[in-house]
N, C-alpha and C positions, 0 to 999 in steps of 0.2 A: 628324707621323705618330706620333709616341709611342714609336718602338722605340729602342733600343740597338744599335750596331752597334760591338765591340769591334774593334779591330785588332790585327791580330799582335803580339805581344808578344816570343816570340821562333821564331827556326828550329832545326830542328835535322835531320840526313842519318838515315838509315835506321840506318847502325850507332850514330849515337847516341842511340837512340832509349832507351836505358835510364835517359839524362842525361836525357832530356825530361822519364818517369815520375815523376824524381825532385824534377824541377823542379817541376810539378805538387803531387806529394806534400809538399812544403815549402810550398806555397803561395807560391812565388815570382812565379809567372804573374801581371802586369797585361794579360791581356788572352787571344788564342787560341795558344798553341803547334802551331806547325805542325811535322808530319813530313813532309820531302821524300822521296821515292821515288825 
């Protein structure tokens, strides 16, 4: 099919959700950062 389909890389809960950004922001993420609700 030709597509990419990343998986989760990491989780992170609603109140850490500023750990996630940062996560992110480093460019640490291999793959989708999820935020749990």
């Amino acid at each position: 099919d030709g597509k990419i389909n990343p998986a989760p890389s990491d989780k992170f809960t609603l109140e850490t959700s500023a750990e996630a950004i940062a996560h992110l922001k480093d460019r640490k993420a291999k793959g989708k950062v999820v935020i749990n609700f």
